[in-house]
LOLUM-447630 format. One record per residue (C-alpha): x, y, z; residue in three letters. Coordinates in Angstrom, 1 decimal. Each point is the difference from the previous one (the first is absolute). Example, Ala and Ser with C-alpha at 12.3 -4.5 7.8 and 13.67 -1.06 7.14 Angstrom:
<recs>
REC        u        v        w   resn
REC     12.3     -4.5      7.8    ALA
REC      1.4      3.4     -0.7    SER
</recs>
This chain:
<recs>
REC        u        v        w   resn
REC    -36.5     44.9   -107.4    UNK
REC      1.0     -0.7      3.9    UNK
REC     -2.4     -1.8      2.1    UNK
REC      0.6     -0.9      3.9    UNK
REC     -1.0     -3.5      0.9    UNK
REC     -1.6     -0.7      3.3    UNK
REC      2.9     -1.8      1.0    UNK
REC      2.3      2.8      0.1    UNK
REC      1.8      0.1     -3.1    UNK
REC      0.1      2.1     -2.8    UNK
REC     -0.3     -1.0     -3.9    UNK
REC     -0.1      1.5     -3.4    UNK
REC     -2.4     -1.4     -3.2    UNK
REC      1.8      0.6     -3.0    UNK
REC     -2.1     -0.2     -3.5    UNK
REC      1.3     -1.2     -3.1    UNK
REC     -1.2     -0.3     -3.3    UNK
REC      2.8     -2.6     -1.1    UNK
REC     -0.6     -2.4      3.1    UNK
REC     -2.6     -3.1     -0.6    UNK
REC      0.1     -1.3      3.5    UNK
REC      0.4      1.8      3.8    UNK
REC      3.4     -0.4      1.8    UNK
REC      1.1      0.7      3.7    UNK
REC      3.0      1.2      0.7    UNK
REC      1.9      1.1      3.1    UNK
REC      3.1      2.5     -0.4    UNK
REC      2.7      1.3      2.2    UNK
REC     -3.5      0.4      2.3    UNK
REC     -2.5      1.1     -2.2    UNK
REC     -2.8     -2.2     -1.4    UNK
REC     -1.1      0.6     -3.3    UNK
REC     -3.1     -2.1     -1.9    UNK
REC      0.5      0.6     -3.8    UNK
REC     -3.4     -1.0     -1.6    UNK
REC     -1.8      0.1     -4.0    UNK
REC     -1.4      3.5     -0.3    UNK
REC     -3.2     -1.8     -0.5    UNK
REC      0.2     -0.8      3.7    UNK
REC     -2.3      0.6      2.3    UNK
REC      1.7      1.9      2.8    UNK
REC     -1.7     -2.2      2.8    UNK
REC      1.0     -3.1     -1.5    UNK
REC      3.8      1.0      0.8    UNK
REC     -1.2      1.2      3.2    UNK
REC     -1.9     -3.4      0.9    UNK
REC      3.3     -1.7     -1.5    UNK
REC      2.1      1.8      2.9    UNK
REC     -2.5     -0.6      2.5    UNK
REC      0.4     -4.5     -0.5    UNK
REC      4.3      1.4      0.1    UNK
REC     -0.3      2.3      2.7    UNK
REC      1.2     -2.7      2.2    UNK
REC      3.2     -1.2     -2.3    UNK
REC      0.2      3.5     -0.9    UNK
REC      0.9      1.1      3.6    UNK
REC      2.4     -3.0      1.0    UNK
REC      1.9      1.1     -3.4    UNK
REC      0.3      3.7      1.4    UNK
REC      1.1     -0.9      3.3    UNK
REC      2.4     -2.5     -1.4    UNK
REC      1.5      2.4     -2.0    UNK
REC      3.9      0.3      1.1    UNK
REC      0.8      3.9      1.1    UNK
REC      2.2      1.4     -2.8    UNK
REC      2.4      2.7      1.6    UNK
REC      0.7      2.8     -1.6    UNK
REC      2.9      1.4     -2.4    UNK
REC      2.6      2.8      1.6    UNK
REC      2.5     -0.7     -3.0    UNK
REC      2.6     -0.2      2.5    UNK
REC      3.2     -2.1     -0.3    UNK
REC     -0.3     -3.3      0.8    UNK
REC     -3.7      0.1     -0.5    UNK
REC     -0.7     -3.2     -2.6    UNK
REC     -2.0      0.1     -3.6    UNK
REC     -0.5     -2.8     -2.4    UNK
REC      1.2     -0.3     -3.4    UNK
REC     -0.5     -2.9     -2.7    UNK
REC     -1.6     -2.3      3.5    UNK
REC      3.4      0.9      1.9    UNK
REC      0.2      2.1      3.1    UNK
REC      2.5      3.2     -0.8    UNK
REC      1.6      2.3      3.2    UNK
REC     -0.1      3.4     -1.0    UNK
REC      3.6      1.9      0.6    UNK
REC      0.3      3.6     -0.5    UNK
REC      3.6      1.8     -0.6    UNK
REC      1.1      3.2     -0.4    UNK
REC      1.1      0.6     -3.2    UNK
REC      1.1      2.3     -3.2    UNK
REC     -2.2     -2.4     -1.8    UNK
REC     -3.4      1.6     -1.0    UNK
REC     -3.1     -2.2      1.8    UNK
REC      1.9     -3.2     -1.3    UNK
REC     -1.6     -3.2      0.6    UNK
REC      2.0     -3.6     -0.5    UNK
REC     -1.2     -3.3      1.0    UNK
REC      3.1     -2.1      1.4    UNK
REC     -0.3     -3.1      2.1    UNK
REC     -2.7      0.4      1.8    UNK
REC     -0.3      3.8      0.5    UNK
REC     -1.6      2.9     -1.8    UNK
REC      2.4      2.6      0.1    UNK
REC     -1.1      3.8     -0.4    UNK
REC      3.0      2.5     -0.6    UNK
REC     -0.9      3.0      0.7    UNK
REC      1.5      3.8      0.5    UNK
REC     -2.9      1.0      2.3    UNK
REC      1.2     -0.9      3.6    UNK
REC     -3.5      0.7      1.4    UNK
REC     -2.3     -1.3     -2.8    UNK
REC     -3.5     -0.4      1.2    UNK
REC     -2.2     -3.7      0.5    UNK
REC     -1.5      1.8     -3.1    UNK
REC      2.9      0.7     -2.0    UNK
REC      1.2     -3.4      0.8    UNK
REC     -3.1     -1.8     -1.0    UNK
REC      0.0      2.1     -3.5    UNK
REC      3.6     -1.4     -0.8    UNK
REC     -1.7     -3.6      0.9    UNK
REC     -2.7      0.1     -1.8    UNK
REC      1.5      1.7     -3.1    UNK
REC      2.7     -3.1     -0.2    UNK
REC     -2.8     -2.2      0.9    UNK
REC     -1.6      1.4     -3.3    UNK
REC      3.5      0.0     -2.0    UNK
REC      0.5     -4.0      1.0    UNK
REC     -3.5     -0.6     -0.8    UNK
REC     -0.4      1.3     -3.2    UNK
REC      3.3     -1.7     -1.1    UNK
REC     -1.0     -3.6      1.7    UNK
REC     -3.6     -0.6     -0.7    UNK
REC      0.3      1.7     -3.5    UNK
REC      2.6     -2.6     -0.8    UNK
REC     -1.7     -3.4      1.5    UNK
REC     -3.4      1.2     -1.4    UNK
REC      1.4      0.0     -3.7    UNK
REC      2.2     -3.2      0.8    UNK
REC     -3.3     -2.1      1.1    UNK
REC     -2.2      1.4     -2.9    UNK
REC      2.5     -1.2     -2.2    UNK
REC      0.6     -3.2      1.4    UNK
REC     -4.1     -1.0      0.6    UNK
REC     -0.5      2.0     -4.0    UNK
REC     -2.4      2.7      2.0    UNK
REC     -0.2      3.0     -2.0    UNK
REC     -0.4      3.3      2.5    UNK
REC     -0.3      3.2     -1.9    UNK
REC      1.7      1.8      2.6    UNK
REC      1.0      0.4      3.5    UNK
REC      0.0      2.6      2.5    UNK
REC      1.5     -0.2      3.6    UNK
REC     -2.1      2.3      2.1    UNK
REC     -1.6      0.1      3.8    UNK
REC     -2.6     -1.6      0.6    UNK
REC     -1.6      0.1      3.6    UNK
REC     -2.4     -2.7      0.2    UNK
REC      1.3     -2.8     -2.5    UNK
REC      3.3     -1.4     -1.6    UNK
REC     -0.8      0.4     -3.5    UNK
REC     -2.5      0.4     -2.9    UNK
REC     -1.0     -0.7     -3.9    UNK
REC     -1.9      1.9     -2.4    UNK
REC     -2.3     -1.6     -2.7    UNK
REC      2.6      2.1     -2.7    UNK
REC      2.9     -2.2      1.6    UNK
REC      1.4      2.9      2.2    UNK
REC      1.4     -1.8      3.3    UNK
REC      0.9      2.2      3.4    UNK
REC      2.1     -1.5      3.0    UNK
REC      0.4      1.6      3.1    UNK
REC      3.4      1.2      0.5    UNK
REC      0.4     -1.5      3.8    UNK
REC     -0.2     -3.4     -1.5    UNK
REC      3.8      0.5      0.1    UNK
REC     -0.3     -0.5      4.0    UNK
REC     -1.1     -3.5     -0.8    UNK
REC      1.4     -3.7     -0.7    UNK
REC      0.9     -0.5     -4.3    UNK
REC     -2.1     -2.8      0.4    UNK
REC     -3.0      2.0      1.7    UNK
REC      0.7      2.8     -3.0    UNK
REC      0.1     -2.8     -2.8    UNK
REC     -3.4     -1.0      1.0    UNK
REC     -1.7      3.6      0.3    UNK
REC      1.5      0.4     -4.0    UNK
REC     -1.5     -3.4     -0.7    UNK
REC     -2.8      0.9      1.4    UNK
REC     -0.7      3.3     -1.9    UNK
REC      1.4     -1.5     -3.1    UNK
REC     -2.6     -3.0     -0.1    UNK
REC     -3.0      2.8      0.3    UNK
REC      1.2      1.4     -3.4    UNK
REC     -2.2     -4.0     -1.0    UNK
REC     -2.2      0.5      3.0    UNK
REC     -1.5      3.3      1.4    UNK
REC     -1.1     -1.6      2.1    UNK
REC      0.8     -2.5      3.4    UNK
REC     -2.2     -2.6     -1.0    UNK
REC      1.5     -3.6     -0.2    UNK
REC      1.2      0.0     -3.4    UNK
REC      1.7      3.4      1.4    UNK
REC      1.9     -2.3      3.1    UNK
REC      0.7     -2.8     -1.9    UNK
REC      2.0      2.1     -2.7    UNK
REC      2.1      1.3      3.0    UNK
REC     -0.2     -3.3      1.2    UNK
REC      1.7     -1.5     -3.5    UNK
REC      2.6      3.0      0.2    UNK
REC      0.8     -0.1      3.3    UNK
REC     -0.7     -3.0      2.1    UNK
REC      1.2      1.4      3.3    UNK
REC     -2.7      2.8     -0.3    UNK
REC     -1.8     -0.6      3.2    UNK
REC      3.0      0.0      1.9    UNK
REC      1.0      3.5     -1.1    UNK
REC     -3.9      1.0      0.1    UNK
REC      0.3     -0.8      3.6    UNK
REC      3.5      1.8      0.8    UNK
REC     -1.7      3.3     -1.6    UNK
REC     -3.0     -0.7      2.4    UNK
REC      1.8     -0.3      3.1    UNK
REC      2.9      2.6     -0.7    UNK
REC     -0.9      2.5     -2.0    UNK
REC     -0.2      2.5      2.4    UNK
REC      3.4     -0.1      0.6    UNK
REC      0.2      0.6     -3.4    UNK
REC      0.2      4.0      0.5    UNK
REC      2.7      3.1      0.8    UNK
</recs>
């Protein structure tokens, strides 16, 4: 449910049956307060009401993210790197290579759309994805003897990844945007909840053992990932 705070700004309370504590969170402008579905509803709203203040200083903060025209020239991150886009005229089919440091679509279409453009993106986005964090997620369950029943590569709007209680593990396909380092931990991190469903501190120091960087990464993801998007 959306509430408006007296302050001006608008929020959403999200319920959850799996969630033990309440959590705050500010996204590409919109604040969200995941809370227990036990939770009284005023609780979260007295919570926002002590954050109002931090809350607003984070919105206004809050860099000005221009918007795609999937033009050439126009930049897109792959793997933590920043990517030019070119697009040629070609015999070649909606063809995309990554050389150097550009994304090049081959196309037949001399007047494909912003849409069309951002189809052909998103589709290789998917391609590379499925190929990269398929193949690190199996290497790093090997090597810290995790055993995953399966993985799935999928979109996600809200978070990076999750785990099942049967061992089922999902990532988010535009991790493929981000640093190795910054995808190693998200993997760790849904790998250790197949011991801990949970994010208590036996949780952290599990990703802690696995990957000692964590809060590092953690951070990146915090600060970046809404750059983290098509």
């Amino acid at each position: 449910m959306t509430h408006t705070h007296p302050d001006g700004f608008h929020y959403t309370i999200i319920r959850s049956s799996r969630r033990k504590s309440m959590a705050l969170v500010i996204k590409q402008g919109e604040v969200i307060v995941r809370i227990p579905a036990k939770l009284a509803v005023s609780t979260a709203q007295h919570f926002v009401d002590k954050k109002s203040y931090w809350i607003k200083q984070k919105l206004q903060q809050r860099p000005v993210t221009q918007e795609k025209v999937y033009a050439n020239g126009e930049s897109f991150l792959f793997l933590g790197e920043t990517y030019e886009l070119k697009i040629h005229n070609s015999s070649a089919e909606n063809t995309i290579k990554q050389e150097d440091n550009l994304i090049q679509l081959y196309t037949k279409k001399k007047d494909m759309t912003a849409d069309g453009i951002k189809r052909q993106l998103e589709k290789w986005y998917r391609q590379q994805a499925n190929t990269i964090l398929t193949s690190r997620f199996f290497q790093l369950a090997e090597a810290h003897q995790f055993s995953p029943k399966s993985l799935i590569v999928k979109t996600y709007k809200a978070r990076w990844g999750s785990c099942c209680r049967s061992g089922e593990i999902q990532l988010n396909w535009k991790l493929v945007m981000a640093p190795e380092k910054v995808i190693e931990y998200v993997i760790l991190h849904e790998l250790c909840h197949l011991h801990h469903h949970n994010h208590s501190a036996s949780f952290w120091q599990l990703v802690a053992d696995v990957c000692p960087t964590f809060r590092e990464h953690k951070l990146w993801l915090r600060q970046n990932g809404d750059r983290l998007t098509l």
